[in-house]
C-alpha positions in Angstrom: 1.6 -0.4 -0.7 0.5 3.1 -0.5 -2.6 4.3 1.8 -4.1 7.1 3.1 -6.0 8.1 6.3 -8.6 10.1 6.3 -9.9 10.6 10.2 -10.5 14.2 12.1 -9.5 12.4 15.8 -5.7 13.0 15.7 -4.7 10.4 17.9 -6.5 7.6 16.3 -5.3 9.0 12.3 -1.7 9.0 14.1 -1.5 5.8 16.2 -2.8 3.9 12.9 -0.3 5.8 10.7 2.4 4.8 13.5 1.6 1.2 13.6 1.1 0.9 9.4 4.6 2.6 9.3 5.5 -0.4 11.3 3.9 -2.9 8.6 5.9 -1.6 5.7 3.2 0.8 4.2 4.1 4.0 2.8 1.0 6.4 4.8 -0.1 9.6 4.2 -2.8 11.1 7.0 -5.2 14.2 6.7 -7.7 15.2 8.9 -11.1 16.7 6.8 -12.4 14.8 4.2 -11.4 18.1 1.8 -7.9 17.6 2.8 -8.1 14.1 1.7 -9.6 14.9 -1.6 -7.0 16.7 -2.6 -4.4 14.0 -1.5 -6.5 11.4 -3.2 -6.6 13.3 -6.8 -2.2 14.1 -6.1 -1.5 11.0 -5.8 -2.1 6.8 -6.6 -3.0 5.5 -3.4 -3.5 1.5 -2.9 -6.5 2.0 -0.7 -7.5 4.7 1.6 -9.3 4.0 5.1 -11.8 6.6 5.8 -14.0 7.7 8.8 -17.2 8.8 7.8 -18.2 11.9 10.2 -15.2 14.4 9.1 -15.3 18.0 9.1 -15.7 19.8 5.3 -16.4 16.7 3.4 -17.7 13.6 5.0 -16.3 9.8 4.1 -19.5 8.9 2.1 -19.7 12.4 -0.2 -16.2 11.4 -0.3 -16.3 7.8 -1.4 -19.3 9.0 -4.1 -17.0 11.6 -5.4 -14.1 9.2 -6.0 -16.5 6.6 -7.5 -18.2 9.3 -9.8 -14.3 10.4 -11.0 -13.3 6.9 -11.8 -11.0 6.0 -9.0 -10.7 2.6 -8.2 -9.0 3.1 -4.5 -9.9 0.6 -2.3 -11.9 2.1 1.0 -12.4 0.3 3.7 -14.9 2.7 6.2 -13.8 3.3 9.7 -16.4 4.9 12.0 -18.4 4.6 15.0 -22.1 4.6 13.1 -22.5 1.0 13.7 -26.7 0.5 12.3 -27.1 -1.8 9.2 -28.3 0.9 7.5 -25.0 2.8 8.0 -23.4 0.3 6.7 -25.8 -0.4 3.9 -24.7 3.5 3.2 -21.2 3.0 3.1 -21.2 -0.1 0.9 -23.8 1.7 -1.4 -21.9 4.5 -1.9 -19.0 2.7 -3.0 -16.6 1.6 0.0 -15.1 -2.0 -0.2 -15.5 -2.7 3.5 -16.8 -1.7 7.3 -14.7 -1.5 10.3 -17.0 -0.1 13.8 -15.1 1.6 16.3 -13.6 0.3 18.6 -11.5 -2.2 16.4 -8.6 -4.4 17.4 -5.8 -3.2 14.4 -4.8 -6.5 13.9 -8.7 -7.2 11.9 -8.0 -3.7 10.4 -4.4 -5.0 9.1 -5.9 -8.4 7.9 -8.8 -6.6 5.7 -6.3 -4.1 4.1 -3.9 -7.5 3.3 -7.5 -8.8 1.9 -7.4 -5.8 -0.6 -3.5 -6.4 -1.9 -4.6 -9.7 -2.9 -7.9 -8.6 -4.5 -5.4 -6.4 -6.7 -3.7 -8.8 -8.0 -3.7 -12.5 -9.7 -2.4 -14.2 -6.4 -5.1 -16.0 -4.0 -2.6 -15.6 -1.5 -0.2 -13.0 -0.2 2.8 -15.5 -0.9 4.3 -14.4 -4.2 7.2 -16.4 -5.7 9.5 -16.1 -8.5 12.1 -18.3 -9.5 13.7 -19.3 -5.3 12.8 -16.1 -4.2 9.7 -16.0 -2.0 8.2 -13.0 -0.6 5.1 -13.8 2.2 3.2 -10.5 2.2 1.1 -11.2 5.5 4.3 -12.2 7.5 6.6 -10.0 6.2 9.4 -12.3 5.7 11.7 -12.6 2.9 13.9 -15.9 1.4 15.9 -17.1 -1.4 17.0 -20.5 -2.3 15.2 -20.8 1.2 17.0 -18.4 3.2 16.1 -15.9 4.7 16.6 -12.3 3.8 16.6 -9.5 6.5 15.7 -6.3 4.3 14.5 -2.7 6.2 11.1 -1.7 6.3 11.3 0.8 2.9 13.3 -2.8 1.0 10.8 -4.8 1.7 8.2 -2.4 0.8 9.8 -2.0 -2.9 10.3 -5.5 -3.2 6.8 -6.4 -2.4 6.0 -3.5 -4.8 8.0 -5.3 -7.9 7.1 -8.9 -6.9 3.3 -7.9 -7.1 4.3 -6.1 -10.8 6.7 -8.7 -11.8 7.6 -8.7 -15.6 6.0 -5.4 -15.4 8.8 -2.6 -16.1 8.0 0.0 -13.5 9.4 4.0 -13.8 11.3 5.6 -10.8 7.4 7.7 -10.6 5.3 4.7 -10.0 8.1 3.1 -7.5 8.3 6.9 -6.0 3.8 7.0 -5.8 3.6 3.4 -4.2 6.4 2.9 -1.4 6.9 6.5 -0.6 4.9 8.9 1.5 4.6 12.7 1.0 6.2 13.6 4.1 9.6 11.1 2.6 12.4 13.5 2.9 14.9 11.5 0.7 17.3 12.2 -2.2 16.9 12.8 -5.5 18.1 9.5 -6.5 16.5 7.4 -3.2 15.3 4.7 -6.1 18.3 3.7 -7.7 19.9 3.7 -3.7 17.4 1.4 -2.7 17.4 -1.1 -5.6 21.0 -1.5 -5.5 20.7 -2.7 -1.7 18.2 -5.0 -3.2 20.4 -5.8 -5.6 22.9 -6.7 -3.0 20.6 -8.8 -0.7 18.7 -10.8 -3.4 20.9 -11.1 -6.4 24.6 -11.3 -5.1 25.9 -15.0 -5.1 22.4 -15.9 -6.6 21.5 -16.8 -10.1 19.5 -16.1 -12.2 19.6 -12.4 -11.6 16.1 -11.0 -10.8 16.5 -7.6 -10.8 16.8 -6.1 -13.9 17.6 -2.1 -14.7 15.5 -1.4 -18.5 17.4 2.0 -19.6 15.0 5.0 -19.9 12.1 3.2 -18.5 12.6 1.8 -15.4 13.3 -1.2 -13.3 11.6 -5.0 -13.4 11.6 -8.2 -11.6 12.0 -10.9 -14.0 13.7 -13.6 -14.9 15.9 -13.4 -17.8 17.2 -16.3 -20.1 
């Protein structure tokens, strides 16, 4: 999952980025709300968490001018404006949730996992196929029920293809959802990274679940 932070205090945008990082998200940060518009029309972000009171552009110009262009980010509004109105504002304008500063991160963590299952089917953030199992809001990975110790950027593609599965998905969208601008990887960081999947969920297991489609892409699926 791919998010961007949009907040003009530097040590709260980086702490939050920090501690995300730590989650398995892919962040980018910026620090105006111009700055963010520009990152927000480069690239396809899972949701963004914005504050409102940012120098150039402000969160709710911001949140009107992604609605009005068709974007269908999910924004959840972090700020110190804490009045019903304000909030009235926000959700108005577009945004899919409120967060008042100060905020414990672990309630900012648990709304963001409420948006990755709004995005989906699921009604849960456990998502199964076949004997594997992947548990989205503990982070933990198993197979035939064992478990499966991945790094932080495996587990973010697998959660990426178990969310799309039997959806073919190009090296781009893999690239635009579990990688971050400031990535400084190889040219060919996709194909590395699925064949440690490869290794980790398929070796010893059958059916295979990881599945290359030439030209196009890659796709978790079961195959007859």
């Amino acid at each position: 999952m791919r998010l961007l932070i949009a907040e003009d205090d530097p040590m709260t945008a980086d702490t939050l980025a920090r501690r995300l990082r730590a989650e398995h998200y892919a962040v980018d940060v910026c620090y105006d709300g111009a700055e963010a518009w520009d990152c927000l029309q480069s690239a396809a972000y899972d949701a963004a968490v914005l504050d409102i009171m940012m120098p150039k552009m402000d969160g709710i110009t911001l949140i009107r001018r992604m609605r009005g262009a068709g974007m269908n980010t999910h924004v959840l509004l972090l700020t110190a404006k804490d009045a019903v109105s304000d909030r009235v504002e926000g959700l108005n304008a577009g945004a899919d949730d409120y967060l008042v500063k100060p905020f414990a991160f672990e309630e900012l963590s648990a709304r963001l996992r409420v948006f990755t299952r709004r995005s989906g089917q699921n009604t849960t953030n456990r998502f199964e196929l076949v004997d594997l199992t992947v548990d989205a809001d503990t982070r933990s990975v198993t197979r035939g029920g064992q478990p499966i110790a991945l790094t932080s950027r495996e587990y973010a593609l697998l959660e990426y293809l178990i969310r799309n599965k039997g959806r073919v998905l190009s090296r781009a969208q893999i690239e635009e959802h579990v990688w971050s601008y400031d990535y400084a990887g190889a040219s060919n960081m996709v194909d590395v990274y699925i064949r440690n999947l490869r290794r980790k969920i398929d070796d010893g297991c059958s059916p295979k679940l990881i599945h290359t489609v030439r030209y196009a892409g890659y796709v978790l699926r079961e195959e007859p």
